[in-house]
PDB file of N, CA, C and O in Angstrom:
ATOM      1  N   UNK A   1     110.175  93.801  87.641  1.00  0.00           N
ATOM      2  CA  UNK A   1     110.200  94.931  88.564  1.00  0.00           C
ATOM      3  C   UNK A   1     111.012  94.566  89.797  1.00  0.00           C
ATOM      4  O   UNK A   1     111.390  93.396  89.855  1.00  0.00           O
ATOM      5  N   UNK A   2     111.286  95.252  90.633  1.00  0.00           N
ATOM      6  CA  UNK A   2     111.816  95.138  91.733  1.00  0.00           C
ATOM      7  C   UNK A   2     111.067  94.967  92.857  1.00  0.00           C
ATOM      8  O   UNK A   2     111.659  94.826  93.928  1.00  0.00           O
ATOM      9  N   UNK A   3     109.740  94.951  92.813  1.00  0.00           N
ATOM     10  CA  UNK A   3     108.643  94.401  94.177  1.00  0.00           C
ATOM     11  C   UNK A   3     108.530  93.040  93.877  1.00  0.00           C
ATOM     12  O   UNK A   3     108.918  92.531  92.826  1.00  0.00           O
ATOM     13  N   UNK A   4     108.086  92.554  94.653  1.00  0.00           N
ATOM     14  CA  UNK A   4     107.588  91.128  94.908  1.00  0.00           C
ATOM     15  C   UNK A   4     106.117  91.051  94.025  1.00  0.00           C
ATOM     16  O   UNK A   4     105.426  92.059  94.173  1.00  0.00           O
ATOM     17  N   UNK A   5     105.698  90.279  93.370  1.00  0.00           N
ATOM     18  CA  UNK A   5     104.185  90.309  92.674  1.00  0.00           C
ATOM     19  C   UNK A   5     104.157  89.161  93.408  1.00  0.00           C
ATOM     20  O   UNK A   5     103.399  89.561  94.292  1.00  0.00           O
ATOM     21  N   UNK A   6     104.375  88.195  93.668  1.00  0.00           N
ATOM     22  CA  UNK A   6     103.832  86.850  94.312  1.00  0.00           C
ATOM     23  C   UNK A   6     103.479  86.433  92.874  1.00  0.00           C
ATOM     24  O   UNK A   6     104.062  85.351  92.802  1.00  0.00           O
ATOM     25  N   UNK A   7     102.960  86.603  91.840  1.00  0.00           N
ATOM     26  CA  UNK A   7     102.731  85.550  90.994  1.00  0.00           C
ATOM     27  C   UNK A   7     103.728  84.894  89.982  1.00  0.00           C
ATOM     28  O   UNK A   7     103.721  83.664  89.925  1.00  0.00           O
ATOM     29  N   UNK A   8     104.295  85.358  89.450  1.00  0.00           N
ATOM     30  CA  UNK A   8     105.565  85.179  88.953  1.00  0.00           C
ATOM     31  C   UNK A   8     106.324  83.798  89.120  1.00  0.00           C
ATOM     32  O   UNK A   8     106.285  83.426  90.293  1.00  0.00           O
ATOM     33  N   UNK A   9     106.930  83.026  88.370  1.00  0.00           N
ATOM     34  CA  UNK A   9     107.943  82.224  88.719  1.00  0.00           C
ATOM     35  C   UNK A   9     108.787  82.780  89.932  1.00  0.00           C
ATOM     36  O   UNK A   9     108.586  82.542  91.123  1.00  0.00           O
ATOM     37  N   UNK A  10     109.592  83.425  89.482  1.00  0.00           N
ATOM     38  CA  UNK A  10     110.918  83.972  90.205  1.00  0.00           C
ATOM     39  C   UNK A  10     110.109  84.509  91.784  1.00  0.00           C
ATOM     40  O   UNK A  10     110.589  84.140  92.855  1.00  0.00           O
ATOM     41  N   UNK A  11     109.210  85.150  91.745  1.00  0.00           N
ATOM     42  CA  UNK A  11     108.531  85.562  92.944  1.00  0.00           C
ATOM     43  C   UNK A  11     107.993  84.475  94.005  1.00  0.00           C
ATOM     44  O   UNK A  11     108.209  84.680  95.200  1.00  0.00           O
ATOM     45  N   UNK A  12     107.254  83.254  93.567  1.00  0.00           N
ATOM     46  CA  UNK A  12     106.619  82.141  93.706  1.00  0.00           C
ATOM     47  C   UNK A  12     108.172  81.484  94.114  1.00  0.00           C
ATOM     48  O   UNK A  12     108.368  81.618  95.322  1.00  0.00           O
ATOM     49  N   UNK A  13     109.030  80.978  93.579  1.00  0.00           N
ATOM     50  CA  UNK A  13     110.156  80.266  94.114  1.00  0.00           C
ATOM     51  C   UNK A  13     110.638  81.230  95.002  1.00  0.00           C
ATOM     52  O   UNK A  13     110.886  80.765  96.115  1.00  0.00           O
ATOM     53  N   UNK A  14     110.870  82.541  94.853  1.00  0.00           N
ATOM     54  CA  UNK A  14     111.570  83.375  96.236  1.00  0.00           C
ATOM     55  C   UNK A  14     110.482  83.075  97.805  1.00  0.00           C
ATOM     56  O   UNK A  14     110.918  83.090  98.956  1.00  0.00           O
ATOM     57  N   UNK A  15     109.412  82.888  97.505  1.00  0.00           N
ATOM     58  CA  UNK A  15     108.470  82.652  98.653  1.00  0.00           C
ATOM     59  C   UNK A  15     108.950  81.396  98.793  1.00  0.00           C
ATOM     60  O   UNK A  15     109.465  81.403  99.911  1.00  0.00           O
ATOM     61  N   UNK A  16     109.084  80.346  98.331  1.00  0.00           N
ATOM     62  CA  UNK A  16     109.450  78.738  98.714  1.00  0.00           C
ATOM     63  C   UNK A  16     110.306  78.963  99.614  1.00  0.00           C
ATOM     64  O   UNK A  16     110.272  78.770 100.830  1.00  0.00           O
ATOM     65  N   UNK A  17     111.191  79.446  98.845  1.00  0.00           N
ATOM     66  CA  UNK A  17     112.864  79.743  99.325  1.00  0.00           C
ATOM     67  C   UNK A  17     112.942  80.090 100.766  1.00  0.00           C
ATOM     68  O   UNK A  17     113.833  79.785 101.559  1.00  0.00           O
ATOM     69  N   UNK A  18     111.463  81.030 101.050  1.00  0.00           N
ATOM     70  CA  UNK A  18     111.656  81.617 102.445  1.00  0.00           C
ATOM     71  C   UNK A  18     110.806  80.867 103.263  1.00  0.00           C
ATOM     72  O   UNK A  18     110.290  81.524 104.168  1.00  0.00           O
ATOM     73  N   UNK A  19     110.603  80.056 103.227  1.00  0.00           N
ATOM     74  CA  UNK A  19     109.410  78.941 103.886  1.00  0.00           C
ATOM     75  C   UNK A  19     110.362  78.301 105.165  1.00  0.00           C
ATOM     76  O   UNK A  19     111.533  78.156 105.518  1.00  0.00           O
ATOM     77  N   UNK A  20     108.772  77.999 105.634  1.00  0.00           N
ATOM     78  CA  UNK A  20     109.708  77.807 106.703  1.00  0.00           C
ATOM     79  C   UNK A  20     110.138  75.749 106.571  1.00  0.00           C
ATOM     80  O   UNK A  20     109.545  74.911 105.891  1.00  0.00           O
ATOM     81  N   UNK A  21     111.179  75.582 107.380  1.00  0.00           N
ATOM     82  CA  UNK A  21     111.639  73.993 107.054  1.00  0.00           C
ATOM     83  C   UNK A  21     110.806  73.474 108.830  1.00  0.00           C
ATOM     84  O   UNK A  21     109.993  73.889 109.656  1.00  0.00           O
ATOM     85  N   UNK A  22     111.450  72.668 108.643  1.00  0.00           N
ATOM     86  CA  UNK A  22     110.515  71.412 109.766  1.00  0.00           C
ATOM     87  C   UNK A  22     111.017  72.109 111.194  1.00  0.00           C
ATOM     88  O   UNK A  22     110.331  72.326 112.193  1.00  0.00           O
ATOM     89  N   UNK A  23     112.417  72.389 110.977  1.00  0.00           N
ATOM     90  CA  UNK A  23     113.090  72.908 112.820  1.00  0.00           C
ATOM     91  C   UNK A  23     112.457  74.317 112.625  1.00  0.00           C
ATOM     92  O   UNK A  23     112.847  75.017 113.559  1.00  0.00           O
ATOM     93  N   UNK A  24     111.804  74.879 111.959  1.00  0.00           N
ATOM     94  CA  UNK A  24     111.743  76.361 112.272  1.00  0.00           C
ATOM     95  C   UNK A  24     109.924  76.364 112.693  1.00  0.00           C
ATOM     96  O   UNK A  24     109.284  76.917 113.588  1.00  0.00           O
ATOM     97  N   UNK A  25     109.546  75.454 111.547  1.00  0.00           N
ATOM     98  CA  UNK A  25     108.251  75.409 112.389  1.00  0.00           C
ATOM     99  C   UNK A  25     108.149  75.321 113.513  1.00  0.00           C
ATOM    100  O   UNK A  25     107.749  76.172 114.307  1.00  0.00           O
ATOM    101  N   UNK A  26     108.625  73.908 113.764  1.00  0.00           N
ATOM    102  CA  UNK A  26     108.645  73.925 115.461  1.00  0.00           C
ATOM    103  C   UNK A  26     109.231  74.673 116.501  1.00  0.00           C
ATOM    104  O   UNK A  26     108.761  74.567 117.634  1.00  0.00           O
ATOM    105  N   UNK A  27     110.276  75.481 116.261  1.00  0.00           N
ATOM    106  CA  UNK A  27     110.699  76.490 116.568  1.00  0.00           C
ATOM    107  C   UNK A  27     109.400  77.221 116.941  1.00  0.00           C
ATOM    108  O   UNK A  27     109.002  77.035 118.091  1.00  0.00           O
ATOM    109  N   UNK A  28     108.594  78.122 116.046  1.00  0.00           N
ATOM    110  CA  UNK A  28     107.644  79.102 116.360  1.00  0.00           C
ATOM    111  C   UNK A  28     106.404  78.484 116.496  1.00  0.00           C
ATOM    112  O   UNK A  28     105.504  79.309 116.652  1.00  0.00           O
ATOM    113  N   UNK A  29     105.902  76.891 116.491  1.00  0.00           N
ATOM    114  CA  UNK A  29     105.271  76.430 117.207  1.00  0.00           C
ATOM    115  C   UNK A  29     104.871  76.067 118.822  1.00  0.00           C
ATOM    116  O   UNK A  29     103.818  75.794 119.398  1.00  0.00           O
ATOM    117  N   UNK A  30     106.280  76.214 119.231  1.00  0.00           N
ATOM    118  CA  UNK A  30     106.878  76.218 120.815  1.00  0.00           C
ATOM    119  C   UNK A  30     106.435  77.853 120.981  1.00  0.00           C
ATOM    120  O   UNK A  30     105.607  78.020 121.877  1.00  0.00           O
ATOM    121  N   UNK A  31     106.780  78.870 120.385  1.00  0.00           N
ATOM    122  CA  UNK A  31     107.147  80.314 120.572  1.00  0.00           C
ATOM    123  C   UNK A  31     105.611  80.206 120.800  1.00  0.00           C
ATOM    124  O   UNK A  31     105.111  79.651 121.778  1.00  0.00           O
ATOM    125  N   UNK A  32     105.103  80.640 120.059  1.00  0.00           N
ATOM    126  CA  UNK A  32     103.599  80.578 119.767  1.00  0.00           C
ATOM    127  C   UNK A  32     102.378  79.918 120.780  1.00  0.00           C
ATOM    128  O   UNK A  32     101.292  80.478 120.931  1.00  0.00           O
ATOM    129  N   UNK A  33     102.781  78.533 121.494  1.00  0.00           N
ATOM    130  CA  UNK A  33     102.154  77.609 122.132  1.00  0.00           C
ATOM    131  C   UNK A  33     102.627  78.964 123.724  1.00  0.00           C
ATOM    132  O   UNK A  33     101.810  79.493 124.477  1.00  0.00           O
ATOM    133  N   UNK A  34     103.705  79.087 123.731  1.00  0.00           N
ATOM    134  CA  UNK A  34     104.333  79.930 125.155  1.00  0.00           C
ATOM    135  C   UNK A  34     103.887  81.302 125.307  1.00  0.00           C
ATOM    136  O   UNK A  34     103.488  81.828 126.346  1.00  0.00           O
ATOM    137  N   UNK A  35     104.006  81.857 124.083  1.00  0.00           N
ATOM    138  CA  UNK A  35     102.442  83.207 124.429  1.00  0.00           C
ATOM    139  C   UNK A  35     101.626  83.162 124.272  1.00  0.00           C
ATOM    140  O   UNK A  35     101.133  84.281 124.420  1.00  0.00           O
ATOM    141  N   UNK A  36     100.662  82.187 123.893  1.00  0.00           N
ATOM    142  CA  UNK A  36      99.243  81.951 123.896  1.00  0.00           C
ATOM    143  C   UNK A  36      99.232  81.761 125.868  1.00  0.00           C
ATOM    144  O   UNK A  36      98.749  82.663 126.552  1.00  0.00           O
ATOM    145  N   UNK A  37      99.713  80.735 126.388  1.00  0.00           N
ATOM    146  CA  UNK A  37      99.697  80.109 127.438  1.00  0.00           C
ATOM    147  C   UNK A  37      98.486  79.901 127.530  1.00  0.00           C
ATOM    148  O   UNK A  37      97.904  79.453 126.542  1.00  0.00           O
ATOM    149  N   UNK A  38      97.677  80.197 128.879  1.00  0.00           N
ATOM    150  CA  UNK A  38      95.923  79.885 128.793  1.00  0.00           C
ATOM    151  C   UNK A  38      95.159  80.541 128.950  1.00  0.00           C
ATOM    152  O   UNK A  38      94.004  80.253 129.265  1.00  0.00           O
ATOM    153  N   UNK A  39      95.797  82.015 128.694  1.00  0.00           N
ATOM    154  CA  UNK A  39      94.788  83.411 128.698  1.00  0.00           C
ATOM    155  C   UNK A  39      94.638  83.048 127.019  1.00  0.00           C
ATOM    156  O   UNK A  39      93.481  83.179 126.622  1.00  0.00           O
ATOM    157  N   UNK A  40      95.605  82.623 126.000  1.00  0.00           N
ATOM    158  CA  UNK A  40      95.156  82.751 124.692  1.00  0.00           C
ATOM    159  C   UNK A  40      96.241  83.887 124.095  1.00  0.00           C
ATOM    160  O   UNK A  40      96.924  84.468 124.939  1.00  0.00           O
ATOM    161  N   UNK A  41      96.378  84.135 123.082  1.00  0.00           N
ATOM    162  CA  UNK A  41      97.107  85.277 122.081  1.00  0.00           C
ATOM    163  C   UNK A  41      96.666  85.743 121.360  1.00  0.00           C
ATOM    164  O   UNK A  41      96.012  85.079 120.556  1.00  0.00           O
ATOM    165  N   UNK A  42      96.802  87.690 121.170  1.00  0.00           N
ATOM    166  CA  UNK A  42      96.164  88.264 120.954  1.00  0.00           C
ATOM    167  C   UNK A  42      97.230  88.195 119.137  1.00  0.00           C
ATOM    168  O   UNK A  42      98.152  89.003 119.028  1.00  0.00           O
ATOM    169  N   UNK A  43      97.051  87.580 118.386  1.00  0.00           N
ATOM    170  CA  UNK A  43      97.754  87.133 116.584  1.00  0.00           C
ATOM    171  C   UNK A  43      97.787  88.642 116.772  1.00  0.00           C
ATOM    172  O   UNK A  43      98.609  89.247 117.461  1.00  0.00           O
ATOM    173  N   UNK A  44      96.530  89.311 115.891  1.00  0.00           N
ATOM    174  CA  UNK A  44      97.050  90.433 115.412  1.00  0.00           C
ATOM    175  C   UNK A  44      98.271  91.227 115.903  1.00  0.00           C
ATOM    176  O   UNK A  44      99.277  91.503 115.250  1.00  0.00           O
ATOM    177  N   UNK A  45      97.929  91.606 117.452  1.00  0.00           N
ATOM    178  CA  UNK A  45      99.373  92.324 118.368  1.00  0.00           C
ATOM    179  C   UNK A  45     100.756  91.619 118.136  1.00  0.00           C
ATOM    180  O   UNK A  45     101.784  92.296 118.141  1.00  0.00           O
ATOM    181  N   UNK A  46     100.799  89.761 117.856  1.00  0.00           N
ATOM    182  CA  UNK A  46     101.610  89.332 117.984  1.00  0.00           C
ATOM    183  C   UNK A  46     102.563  89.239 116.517  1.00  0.00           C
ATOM    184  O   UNK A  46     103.751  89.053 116.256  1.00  0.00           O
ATOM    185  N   UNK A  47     101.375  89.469 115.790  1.00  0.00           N
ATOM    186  CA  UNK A  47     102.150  89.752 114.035  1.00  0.00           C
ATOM    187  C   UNK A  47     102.987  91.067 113.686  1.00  0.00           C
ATOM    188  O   UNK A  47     103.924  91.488 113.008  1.00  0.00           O
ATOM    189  N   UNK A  48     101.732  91.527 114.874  1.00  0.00           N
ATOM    190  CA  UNK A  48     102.602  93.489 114.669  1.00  0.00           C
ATOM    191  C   UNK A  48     104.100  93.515 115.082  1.00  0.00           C
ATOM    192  O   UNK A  48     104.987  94.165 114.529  1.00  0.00           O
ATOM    193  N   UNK A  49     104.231  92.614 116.254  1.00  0.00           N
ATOM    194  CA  UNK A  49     105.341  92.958 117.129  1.00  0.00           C
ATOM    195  C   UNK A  49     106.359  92.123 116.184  1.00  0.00           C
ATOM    196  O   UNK A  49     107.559  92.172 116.454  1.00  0.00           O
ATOM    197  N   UNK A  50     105.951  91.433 115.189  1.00  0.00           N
ATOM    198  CA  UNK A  50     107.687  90.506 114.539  1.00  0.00           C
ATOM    199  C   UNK A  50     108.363  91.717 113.374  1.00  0.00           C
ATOM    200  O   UNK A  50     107.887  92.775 112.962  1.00  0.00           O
ATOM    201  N   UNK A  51     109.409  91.159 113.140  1.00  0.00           N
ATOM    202  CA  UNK A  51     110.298  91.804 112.066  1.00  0.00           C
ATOM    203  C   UNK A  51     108.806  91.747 110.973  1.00  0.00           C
ATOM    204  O   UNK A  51     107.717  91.235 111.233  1.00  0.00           O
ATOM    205  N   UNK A  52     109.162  92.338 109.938  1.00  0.00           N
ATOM    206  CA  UNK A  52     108.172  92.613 108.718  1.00  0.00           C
ATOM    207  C   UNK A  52     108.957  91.404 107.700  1.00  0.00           C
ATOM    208  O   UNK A  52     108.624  91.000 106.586  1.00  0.00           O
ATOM    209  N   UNK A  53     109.558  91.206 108.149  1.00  0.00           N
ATOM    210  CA  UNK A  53     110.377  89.941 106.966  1.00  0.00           C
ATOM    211  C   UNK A  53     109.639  88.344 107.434  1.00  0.00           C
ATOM    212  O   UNK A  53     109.304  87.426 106.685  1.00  0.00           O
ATOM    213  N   UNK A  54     109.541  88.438 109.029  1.00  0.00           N
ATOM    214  CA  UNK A  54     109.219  87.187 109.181  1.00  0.00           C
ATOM    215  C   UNK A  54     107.262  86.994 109.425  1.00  0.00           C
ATOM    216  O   UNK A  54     106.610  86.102 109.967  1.00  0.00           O
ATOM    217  N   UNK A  55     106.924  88.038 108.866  1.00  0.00           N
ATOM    218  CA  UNK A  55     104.601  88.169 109.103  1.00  0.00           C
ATOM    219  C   UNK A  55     104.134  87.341 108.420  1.00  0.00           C
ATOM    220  O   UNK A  55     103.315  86.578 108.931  1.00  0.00           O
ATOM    221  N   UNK A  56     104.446  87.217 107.195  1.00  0.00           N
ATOM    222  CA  UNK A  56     103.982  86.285 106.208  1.00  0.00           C
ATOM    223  C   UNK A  56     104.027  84.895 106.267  1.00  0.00           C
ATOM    224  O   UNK A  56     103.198  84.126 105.780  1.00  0.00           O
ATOM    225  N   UNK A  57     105.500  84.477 107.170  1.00  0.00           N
ATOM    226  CA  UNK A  57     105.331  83.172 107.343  1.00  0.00           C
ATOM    227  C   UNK A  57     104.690  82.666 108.612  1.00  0.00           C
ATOM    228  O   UNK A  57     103.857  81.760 108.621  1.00  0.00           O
ATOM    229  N   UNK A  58     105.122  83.300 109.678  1.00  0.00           N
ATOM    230  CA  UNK A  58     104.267  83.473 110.416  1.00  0.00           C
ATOM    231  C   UNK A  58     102.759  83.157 110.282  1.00  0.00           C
ATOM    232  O   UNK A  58     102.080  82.143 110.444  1.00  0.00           O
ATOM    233  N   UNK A  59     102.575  84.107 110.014  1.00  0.00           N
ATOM    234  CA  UNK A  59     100.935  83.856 109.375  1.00  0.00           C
ATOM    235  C   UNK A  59     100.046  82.371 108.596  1.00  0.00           C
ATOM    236  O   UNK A  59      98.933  81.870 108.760  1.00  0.00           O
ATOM    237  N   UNK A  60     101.601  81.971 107.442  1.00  0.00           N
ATOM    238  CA  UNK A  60     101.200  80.831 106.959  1.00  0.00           C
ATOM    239  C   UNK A  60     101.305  79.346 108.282  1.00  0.00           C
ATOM    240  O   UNK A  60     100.647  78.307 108.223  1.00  0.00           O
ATOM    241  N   UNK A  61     101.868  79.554 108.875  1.00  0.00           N
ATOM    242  CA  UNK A  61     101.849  78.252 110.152  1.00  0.00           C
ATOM    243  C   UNK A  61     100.916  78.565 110.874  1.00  0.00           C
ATOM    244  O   UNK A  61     100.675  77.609 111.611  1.00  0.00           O
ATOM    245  N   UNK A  62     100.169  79.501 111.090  1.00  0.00           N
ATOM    246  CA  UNK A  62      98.719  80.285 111.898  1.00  0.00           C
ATOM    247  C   UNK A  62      97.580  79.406 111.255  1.00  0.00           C
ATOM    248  O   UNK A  62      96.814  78.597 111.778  1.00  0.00           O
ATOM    249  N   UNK A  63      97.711  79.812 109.999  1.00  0.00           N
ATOM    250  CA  UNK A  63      96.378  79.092 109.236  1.00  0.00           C
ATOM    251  C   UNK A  63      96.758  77.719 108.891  1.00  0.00           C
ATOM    252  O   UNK A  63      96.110  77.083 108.059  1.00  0.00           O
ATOM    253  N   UNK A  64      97.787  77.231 109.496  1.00  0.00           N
ATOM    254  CA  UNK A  64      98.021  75.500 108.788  1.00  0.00           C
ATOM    255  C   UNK A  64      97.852  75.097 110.416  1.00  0.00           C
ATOM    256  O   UNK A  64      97.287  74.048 110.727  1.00  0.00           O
ATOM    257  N   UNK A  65      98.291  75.852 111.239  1.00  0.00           N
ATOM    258  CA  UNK A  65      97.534  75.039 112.536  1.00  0.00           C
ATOM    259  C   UNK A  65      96.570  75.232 112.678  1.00  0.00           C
ATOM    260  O   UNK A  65      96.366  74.455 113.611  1.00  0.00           O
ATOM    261  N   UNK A  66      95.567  75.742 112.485  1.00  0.00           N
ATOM    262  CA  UNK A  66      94.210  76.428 112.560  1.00  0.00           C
ATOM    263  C   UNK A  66      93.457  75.533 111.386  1.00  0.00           C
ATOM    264  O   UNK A  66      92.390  75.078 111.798  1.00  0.00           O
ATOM    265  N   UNK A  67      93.677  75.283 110.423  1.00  0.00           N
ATOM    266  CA  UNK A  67      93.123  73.987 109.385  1.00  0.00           C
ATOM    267  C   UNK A  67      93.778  72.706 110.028  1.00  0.00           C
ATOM    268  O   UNK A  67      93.406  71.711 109.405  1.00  0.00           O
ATOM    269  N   UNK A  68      94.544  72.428 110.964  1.00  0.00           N
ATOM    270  CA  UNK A  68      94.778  71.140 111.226  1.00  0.00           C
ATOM    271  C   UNK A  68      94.623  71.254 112.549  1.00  0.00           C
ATOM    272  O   UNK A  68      95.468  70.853 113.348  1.00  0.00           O
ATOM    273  N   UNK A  69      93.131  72.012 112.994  1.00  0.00           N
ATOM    274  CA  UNK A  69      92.708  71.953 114.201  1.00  0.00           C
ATOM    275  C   UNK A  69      93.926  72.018 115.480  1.00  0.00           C
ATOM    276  O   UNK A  69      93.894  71.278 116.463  1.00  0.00           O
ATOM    277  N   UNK A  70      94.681  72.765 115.297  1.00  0.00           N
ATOM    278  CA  UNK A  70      95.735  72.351 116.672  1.00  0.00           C
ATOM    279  C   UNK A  70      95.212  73.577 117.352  1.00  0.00           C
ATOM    280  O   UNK A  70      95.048  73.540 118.571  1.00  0.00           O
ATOM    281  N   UNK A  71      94.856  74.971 116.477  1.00  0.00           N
ATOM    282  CA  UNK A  71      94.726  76.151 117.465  1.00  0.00           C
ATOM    283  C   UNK A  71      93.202  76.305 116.918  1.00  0.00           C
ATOM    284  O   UNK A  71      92.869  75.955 115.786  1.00  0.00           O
ATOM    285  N   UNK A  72      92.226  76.941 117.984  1.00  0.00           N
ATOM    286  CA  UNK A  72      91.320  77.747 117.276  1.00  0.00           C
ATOM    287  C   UNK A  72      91.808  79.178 117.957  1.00  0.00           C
ATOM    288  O   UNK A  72      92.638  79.377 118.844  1.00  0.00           O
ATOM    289  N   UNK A  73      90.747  80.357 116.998  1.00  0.00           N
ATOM    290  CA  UNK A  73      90.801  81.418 117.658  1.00  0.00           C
ATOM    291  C   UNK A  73      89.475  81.982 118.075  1.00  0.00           C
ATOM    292  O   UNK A  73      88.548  81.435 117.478  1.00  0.00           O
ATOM    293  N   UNK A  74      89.164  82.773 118.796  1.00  0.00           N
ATOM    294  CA  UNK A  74      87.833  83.378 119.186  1.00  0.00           C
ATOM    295  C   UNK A  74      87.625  84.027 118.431  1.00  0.00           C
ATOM    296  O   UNK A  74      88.219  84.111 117.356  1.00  0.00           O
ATOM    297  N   UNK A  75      86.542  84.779 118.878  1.00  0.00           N
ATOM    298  CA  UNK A  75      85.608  85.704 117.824  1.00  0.00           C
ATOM    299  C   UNK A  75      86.605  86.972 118.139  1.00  0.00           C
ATOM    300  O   UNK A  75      86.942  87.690 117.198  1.00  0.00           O
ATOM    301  N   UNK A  76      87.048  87.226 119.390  1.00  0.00           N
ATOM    302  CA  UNK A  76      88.056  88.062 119.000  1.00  0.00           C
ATOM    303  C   UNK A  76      89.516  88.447 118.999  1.00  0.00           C
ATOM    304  O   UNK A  76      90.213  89.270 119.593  1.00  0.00           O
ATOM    305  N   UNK A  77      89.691  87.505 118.080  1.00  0.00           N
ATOM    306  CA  UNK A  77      91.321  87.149 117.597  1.00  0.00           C
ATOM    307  C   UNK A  77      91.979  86.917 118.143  1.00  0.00           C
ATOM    308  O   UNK A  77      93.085  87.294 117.757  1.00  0.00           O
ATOM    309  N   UNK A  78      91.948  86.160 119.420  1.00  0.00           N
ATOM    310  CA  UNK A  78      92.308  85.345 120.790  1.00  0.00           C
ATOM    311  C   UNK A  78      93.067  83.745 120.127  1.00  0.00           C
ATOM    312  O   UNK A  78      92.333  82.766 119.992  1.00  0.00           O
ATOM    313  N   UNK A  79      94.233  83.683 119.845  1.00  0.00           N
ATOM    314  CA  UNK A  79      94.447  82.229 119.826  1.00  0.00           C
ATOM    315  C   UNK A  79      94.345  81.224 120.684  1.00  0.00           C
ATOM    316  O   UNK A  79      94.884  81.573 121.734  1.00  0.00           O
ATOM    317  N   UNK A  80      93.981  80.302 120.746  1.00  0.00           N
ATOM    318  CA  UNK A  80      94.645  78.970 121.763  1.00  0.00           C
ATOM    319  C   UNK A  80      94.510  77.785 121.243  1.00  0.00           C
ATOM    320  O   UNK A  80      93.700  77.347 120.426  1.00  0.00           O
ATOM    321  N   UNK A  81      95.683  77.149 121.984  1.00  0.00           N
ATOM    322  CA  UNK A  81      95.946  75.601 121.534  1.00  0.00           C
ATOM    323  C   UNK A  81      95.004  74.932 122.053  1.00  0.00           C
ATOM    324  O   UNK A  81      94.205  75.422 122.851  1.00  0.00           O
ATOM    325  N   UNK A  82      94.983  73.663 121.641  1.00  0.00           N
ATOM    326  CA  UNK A  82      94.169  72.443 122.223  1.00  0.00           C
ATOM    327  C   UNK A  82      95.236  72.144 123.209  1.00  0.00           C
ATOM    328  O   UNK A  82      96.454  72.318 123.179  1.00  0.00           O
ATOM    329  N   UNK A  83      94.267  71.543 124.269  1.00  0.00           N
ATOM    330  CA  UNK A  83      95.289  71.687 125.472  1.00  0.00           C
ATOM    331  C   UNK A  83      96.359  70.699 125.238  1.00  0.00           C
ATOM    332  O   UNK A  83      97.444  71.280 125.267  1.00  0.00           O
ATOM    333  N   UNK A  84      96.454  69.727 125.068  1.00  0.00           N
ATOM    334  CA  UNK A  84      97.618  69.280 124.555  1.00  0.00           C
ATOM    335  C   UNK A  84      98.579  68.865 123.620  1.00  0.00           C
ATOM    336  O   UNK A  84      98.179  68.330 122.587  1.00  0.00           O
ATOM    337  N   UNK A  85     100.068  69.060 123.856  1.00  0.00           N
ATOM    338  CA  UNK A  85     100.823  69.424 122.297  1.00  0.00           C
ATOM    339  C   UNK A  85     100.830  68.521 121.509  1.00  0.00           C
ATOM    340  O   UNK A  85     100.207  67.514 121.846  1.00  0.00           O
ATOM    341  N   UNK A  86     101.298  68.522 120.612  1.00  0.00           N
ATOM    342  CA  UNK A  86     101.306  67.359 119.502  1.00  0.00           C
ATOM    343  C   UNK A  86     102.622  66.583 120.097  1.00  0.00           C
ATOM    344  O   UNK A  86     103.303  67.116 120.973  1.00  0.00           O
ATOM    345  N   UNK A  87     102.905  65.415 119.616  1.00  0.00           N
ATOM    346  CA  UNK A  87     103.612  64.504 119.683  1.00  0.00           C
ATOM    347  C   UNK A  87     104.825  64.267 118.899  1.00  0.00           C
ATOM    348  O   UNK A  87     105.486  63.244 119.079  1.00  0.00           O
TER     349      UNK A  87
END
């Protein structure tokens, strides 16, 4: 078909394909760390506001900092970093 299924070979490697590499993480790790600042970031508003091409990955560096303890979020969808950056 012409949608994306995500399960698929060809679908599954087109998601690789769009992953993000090491400079881009950190790229929107900086982005990310700079609108949180120390009021925190409101994710949902901040997912709304990107291109629709770039939500998904987005999202996947959300939950890989968030499992590797760098951000938590509040109860209401408030991000913030641990106060200091990684190394």
């Amino acid at each position: 078909t012409t949608e994306n299924c995500g399960i698929c070979d060809h679908c599954v490697a087109q998601k690789k394909n769009h992953s993000f590499n090491y400079r881009s993480f950190q790229d929107v790790r900086k982005l990310l760390r700079e609108a949180a600042g120390t009021a925190g970031l409101d994710i949902k508003n901040f997912i709304q506001s990107l291109p629709e091409e770039e939500r998904d990955n987005v999202m996947e560096l959300v939950r890989h900092l968030i499992q590797e303890e760098e951000v938590v979020m509040n109860d209401l969808g408030r991000l913030f970093f641990r106060t200091s950056p990684p190394a």
